[in-house]
C-alpha positions in Angstrom: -49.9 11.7 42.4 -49.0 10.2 38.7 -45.7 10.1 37.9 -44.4 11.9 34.9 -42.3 10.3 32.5 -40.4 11.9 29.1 -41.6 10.4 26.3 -39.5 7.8 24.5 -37.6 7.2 27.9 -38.4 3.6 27.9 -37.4 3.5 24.5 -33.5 4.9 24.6 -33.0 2.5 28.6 -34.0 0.0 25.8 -32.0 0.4 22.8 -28.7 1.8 25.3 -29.1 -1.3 27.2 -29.4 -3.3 23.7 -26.3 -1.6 22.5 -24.2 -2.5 25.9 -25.4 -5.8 25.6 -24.3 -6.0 21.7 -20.8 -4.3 22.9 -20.1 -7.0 25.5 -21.1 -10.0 23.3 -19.1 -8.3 20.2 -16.1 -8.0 22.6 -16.4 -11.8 24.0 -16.9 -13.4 20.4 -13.6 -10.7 19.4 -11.5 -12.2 22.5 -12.3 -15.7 21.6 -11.5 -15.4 18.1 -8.1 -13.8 19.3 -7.8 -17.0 21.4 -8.3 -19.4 18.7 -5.9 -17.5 16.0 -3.1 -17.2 19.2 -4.2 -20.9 20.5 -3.8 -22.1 16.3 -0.2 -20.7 16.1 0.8 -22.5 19.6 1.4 -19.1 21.6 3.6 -20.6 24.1 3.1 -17.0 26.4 -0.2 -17.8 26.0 -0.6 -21.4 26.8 1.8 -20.6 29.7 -0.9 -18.1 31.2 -3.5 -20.2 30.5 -2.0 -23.3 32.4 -1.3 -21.2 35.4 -5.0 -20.2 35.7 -6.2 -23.6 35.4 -3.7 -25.0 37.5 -5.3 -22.6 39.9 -8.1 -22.4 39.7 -10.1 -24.5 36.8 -8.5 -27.8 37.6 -10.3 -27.4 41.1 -13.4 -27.4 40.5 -13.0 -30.0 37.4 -11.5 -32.2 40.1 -15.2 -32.2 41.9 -16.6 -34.4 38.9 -13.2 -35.9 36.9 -13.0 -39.0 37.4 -16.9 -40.0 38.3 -19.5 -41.8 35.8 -20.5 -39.5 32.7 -18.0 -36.9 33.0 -15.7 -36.6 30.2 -12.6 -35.8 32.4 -10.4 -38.2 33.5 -7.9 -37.6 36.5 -4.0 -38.6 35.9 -2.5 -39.3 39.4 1.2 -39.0 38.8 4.9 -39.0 40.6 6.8 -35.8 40.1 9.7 -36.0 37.9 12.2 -34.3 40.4 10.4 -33.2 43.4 8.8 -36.9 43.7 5.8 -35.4 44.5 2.4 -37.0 44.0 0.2 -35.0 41.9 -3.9 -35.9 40.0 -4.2 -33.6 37.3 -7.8 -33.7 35.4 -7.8 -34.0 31.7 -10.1 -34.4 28.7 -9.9 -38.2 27.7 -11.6 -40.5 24.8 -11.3 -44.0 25.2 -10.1 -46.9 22.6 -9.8 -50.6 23.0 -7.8 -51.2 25.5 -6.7 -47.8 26.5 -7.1 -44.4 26.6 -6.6 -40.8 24.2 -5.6 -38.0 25.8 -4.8 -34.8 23.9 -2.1 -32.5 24.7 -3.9 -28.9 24.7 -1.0 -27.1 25.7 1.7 -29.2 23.8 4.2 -31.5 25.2 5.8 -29.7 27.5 2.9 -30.1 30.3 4.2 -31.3 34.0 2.0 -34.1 33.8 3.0 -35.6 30.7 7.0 -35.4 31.2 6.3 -36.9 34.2 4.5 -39.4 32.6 7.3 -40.3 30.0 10.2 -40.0 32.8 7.9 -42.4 35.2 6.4 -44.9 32.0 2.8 -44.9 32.8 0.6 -44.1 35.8 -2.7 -44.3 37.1 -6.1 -42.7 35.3 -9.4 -42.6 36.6 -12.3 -42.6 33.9 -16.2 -43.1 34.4 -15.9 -44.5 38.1 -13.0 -46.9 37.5 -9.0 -46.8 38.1 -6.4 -48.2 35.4 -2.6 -48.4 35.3 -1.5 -47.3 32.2 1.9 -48.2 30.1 3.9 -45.1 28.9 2.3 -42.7 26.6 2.3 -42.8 22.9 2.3 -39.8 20.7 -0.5 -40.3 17.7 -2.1 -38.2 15.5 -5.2 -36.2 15.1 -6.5 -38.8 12.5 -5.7 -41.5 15.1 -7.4 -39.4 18.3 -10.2 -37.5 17.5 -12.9 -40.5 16.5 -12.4 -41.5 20.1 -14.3 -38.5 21.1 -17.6 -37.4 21.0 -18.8 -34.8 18.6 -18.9 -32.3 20.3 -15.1 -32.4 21.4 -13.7 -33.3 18.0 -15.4 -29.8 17.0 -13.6 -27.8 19.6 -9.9 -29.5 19.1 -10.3 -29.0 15.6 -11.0 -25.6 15.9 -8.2 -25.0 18.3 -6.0 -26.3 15.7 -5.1 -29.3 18.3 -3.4 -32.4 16.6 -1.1 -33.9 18.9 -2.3 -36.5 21.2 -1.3 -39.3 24.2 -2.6 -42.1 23.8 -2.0 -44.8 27.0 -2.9 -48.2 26.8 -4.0 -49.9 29.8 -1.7 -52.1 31.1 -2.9 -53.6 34.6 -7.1 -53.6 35.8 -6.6 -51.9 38.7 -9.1 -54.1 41.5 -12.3 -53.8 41.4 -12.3 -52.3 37.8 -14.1 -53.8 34.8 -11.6 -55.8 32.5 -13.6 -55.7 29.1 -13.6 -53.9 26.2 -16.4 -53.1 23.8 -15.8 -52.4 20.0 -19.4 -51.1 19.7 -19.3 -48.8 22.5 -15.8 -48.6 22.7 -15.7 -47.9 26.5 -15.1 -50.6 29.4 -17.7 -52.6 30.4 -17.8 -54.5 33.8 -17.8 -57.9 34.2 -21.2 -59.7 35.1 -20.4 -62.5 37.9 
């Protein structure tokens, strides 16, 4: 027995399921504009909720690859400021000769990087490798962003972020590479 279909069916399950699609991606590219124009004018609500979900959540699972060769996430391991508590927070970092850029997403009132000023430095681990760094330095967009990729310097301009940390290594924690590259501007281990 044939089935009988109306014709044209196939048609409108098309062009509904065309227009749900459009919908959706109209409202994603809507909500992200929102975010950009709310991120732009430092929404402090915003940035507040935001943290909380990464703290959560995103954070996590960046903590499965910060840290490790070729990932572009570093992991801060800091002291609390009063609870005394230790704490490895992953963050976004570009590195310069002899230290490290760090940018500060959510402003300067992040846990990690008043505990960073209140303790003068801490420890970072970038591309396999753990450094002690001094205290952190505010700097500029025109300062930070070459130390970035492309890529990156695209997105934290569009988000309108221009404040930075930049943390200069102060002690090769062992078994860590002591040189630095201009041309590659990365740290390179030592050959033996």
């Amino acid at each position: 027995m044939q089935k009988m279909t109306i014709p044209g069916t196939r048609q409108r399950r098309t062009g509904i399921t065309v227009f749900l699609v459009g919908i959706l991606i109209g409202a994603l590219l809507g909500l992200r504009v929102v975010l950009i124009v709310r991120w732009r004018h430092a929404d402090q609500a915003l940035f507040a909720r935001i943290a909380r979900f990464n703290k959560r959540w995103t954070n996590r699972a960046t903590m499965l690859f910060a840290g490790r060769p070729h990932s572009p996430y570093a992991v801060i391991h800091h002291v609390g400021r009063r609870s005394g508590q230790p704490y490895a927070t992953p963050v976004i970092t570009g590195p310069v000769p002899g230290g490290f850029i760090i940018p500060l997403a959510y402003g300067d009132a992040v846990d990690w990087y008043r505990n960073l000023q209140a303790a003068g430095g801490c420890t970072l681990e970038w591309q396999g490798n753990t450094y002690t760094v001094g205290a952190p330095e505010l700097v500029d967009a025109a300062t930070a962003l070459p130390a970035f990729p492309r890529l990156w310097r695209s997105q934290l301009r569009l988000y309108g972020i221009n404040r930075f940390v930049k943390m200069m290594n102060v002690q090769q924690s062992p078994g860590s590479p002591t040189a630095w590259t201009e041309q590659r501007r990365e740290p390179q281990p030592h050959s033996n």
